[in-house]
C-alpha positions as a Markdown table, in Angstrom:
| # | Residue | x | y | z |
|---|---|---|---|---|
| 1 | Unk | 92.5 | -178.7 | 148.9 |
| 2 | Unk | 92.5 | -175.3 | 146.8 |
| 3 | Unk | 89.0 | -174.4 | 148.4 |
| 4 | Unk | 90.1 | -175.2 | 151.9 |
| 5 | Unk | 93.2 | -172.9 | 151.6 |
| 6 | Unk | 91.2 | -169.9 | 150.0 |
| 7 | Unk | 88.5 | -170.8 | 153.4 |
| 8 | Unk | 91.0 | -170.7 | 155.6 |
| 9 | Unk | 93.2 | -167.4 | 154.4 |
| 10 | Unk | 89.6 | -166.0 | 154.7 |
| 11 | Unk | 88.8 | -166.5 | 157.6 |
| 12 | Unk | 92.4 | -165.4 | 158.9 |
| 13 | Unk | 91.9 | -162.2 | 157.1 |
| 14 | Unk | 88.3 | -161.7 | 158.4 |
| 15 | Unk | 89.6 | -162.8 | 162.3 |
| 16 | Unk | 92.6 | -160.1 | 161.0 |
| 17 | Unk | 90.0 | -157.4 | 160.3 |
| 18 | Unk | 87.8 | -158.0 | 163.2 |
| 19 | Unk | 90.7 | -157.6 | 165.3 |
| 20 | Unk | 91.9 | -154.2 | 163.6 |
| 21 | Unk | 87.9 | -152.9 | 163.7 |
| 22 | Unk | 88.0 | -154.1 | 168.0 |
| 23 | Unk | 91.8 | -152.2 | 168.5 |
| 24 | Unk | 90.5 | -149.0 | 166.7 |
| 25 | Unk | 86.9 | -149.2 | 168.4 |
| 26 | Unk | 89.0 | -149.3 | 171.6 |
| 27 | Unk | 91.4 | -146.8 | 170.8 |
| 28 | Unk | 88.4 | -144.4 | 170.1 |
| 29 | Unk | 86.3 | -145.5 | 172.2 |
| 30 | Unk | 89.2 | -144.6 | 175.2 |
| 31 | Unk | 90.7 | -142.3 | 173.7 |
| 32 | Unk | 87.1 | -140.0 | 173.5 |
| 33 | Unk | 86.2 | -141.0 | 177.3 |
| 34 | Unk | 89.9 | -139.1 | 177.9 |
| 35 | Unk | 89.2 | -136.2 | 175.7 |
| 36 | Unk | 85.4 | -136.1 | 177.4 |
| 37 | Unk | 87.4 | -136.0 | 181.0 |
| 38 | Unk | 89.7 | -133.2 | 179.9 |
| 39 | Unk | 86.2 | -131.2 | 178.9 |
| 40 | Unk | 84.3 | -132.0 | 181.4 |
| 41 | Unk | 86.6 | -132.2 | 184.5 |
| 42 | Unk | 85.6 | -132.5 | 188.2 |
| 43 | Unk | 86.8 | -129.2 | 189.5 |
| 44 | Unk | 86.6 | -128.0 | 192.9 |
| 45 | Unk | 85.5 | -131.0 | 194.4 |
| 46 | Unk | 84.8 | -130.3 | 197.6 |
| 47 | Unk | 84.0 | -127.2 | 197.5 |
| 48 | Unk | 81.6 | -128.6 | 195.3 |
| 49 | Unk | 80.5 | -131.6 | 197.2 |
| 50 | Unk | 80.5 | -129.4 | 200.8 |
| 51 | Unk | 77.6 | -126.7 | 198.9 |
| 52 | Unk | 75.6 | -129.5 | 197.4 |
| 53 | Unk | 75.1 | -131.7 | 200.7 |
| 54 | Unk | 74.5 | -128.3 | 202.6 |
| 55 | Unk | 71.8 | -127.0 | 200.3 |
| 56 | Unk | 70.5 | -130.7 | 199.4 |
| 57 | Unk | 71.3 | -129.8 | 195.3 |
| 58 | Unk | 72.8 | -132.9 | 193.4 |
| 59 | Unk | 76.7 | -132.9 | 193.0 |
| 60 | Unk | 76.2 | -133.5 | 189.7 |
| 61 | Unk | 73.8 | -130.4 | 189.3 |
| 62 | Unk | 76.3 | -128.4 | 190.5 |
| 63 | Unk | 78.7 | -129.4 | 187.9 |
| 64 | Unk | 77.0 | -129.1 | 185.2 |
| 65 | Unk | 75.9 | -125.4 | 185.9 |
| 66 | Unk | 79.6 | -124.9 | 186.8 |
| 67 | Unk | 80.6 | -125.8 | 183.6 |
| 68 | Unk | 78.6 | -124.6 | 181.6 |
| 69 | Unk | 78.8 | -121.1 | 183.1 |
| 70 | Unk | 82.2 | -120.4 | 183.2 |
| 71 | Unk | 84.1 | -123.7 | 182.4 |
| 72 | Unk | 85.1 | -123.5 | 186.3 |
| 73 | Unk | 86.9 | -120.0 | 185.7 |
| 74 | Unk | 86.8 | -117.8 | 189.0 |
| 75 | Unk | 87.6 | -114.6 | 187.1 |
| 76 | Unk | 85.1 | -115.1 | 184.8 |
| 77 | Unk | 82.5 | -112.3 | 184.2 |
| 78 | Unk | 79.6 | -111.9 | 181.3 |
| 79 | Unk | 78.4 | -108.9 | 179.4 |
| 80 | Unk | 75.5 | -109.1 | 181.2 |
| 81 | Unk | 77.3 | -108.2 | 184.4 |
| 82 | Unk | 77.7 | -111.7 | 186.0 |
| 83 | Unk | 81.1 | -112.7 | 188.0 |
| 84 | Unk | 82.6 | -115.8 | 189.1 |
| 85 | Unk | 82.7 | -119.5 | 188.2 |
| 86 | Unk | 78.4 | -119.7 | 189.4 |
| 87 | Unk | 77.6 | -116.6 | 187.2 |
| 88 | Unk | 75.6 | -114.8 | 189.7 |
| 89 | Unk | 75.3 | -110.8 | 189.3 |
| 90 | Unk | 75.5 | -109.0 | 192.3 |
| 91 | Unk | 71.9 | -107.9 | 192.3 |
| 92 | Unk | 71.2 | -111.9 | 192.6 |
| 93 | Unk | 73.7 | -112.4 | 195.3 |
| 94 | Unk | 72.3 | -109.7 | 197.3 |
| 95 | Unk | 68.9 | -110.9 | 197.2 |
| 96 | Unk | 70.1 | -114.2 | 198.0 |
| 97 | Unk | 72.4 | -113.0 | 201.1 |
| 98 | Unk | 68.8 | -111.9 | 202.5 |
| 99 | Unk | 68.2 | -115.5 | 202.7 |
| 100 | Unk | 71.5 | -116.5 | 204.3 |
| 101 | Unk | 71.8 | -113.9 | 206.4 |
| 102 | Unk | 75.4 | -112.9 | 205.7 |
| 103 | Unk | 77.1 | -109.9 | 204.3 |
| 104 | Unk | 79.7 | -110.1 | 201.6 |
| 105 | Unk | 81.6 | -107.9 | 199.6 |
| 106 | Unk | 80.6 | -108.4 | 195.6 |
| 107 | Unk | 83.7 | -109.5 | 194.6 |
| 108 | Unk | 83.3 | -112.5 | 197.0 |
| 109 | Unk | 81.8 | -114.0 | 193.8 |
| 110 | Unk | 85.4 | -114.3 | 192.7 |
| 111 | Unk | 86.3 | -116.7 | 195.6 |
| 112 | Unk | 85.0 | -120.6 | 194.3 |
| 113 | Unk | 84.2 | -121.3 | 197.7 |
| 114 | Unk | 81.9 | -118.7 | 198.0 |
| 115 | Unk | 80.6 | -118.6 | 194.3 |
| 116 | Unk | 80.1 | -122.3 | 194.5 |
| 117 | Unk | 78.0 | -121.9 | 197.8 |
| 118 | Unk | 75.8 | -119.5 | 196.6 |
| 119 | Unk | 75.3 | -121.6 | 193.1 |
| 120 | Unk | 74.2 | -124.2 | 195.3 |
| 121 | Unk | 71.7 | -122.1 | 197.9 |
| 122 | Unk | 70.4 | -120.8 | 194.3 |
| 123 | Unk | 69.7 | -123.8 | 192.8 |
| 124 | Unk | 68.3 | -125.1 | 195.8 |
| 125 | Unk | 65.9 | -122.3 | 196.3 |
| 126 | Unk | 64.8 | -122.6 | 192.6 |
| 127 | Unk | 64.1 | -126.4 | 193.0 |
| 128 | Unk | 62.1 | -125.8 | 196.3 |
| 129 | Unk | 60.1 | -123.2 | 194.0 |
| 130 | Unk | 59.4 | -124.5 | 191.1 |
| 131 | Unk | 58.9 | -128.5 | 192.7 |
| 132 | Unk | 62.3 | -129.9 | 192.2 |
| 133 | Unk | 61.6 | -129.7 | 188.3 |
| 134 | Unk | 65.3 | -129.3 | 187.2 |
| 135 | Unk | 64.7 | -127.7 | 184.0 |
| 136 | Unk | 62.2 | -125.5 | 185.6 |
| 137 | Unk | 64.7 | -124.4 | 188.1 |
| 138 | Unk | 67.8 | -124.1 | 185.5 |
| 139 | Unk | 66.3 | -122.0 | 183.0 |
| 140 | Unk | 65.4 | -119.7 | 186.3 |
| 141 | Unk | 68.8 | -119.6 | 187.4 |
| 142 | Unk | 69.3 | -118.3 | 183.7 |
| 143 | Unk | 66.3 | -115.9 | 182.5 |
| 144 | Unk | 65.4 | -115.1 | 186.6 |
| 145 | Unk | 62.5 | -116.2 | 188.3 |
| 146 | Unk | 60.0 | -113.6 | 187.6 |
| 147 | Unk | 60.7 | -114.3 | 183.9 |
| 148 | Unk | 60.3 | -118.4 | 184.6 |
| 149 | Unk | 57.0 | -117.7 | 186.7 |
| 150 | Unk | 55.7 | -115.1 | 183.7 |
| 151 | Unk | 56.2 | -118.3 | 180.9 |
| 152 | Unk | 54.6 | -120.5 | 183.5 |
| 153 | Unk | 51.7 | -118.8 | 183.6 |
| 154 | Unk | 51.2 | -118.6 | 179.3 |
| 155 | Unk | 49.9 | -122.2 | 178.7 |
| 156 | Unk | 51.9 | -122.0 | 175.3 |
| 157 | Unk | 54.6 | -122.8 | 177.6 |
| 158 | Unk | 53.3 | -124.3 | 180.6 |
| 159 | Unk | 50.3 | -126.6 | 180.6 |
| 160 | Unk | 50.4 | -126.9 | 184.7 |
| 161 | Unk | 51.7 | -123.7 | 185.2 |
| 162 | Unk | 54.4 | -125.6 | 187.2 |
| 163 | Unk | 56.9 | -127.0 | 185.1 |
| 164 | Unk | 58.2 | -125.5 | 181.4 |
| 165 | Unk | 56.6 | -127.8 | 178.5 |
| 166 | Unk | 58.2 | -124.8 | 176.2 |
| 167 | Unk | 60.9 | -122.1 | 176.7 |
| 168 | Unk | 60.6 | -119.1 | 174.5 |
| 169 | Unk | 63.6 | -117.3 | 175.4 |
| 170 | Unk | 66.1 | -119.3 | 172.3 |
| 171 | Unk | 68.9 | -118.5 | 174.8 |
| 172 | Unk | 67.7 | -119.9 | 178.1 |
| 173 | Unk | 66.4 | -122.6 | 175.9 |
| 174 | Unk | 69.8 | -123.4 | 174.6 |
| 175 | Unk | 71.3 | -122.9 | 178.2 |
| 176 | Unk | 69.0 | -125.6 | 180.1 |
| 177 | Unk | 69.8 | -128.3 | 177.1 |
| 178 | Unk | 73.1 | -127.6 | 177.7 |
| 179 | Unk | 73.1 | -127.8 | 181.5 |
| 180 | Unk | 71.3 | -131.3 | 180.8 |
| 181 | Unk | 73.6 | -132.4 | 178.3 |
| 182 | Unk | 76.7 | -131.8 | 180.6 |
| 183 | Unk | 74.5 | -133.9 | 183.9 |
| 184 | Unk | 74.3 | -136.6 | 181.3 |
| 185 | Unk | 77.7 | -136.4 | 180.6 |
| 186 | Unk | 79.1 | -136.3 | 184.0 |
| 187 | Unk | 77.0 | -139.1 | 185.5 |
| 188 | Unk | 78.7 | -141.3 | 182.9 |
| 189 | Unk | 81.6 | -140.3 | 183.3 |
| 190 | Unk | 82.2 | -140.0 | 187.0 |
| 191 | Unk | 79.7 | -142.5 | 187.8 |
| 192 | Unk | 81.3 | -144.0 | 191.4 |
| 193 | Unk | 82.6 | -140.7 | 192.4 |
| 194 | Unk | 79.2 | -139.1 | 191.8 |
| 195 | Unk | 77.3 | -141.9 | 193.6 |
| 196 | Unk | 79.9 | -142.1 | 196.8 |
| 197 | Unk | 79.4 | -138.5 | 197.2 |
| 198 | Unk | 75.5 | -138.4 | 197.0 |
């Protein structure tokens, strides 16, 4: 009878315990997917989703080079001269206003709508280049393409000369994993809302 109770207080307190270990699991396990949201948010979503279907780039692309550019800031601008939410310098959006054919002011790069067009035309003029390889094409929209095409052609870091088996530059190196981190991120997190929209 003494064995039975000790059995059966121990399995209360391990049934006790498994359900403490499930509510904290859960806790964490929610409570991280929130904090993930809050860091990696869906911002300007149709301007966004508009830019990708029109220059055939994946939404989820889009969002990860938006985020890890500027964190979605508009005003942002780098020491190396770049403005906007996308990042571009003006030397890259004029050269890529020869393939739209319009003509904008520079600080048009502060407008999303525009920035976010003009990431997308970008990236989708890198992946035509360099054969839809996306690291290929986001350590270009990084280092520049002339820089990309230079490493392609060293077969320490390209053994087809088409796609990037090693990036040299520790920078753009660090930027492309990053870029690929945050697409991994926001395909699990926005899953449905990535896959309705393309």
């Amino acid at each position: 009878m003494k064995n039975r109770r000790k059995r059966i207080a121990a399995s209360k307190l391990a049934a006790l315990t498994l359900c403490f270990v499930l509510l904290i699991g859960s806790a964490v396990f929610f409570g991280g997917r929130a904090v993930f949201h809050a860091v990696f948010p869906l911002e300007y979503t149709e301007e966004v989703e508009a830019a990708a279907e029109e220059y055939d780039v994946p939404p989820v692309l889009l969002y990860a080079v938006l985020h890890t550019e500027s964190g979605f800031d508009p005003d942002a601008e780098s020491d190396a001269g770049a403005l906007g939410i996308a990042q571009i310098t003006p030397e890259t959006f004029e050269w890529l206003q020869t393939k739209t054919g319009e003509t904008l002011p520079t600080d048009a790069l502060y407008e999303p709508e525009t920035a976010i067009r003009y990431s997308a035309a970008f990236l989708s003029l890198l992946l035509s280049e360099f054969d839809g390889d996306i690291p290929t094409a986001v350590a270009a929209y990084h280092a520049g393409r002339g820089q990309v095409n230079a490493w392609l052609s060293d077969t320490r870091y390209s053994a087809d000369g088409k796609t990037l088996i090693d990036i040299p530059a520790r920078g753009t190196n660090h930027y492309v994993y990053k870029v690929q981190r945050a697409m991994r991120i926001y395909q699990n997190l926005y899953k449905e809302e990535l896959n309705s929209n393309g």
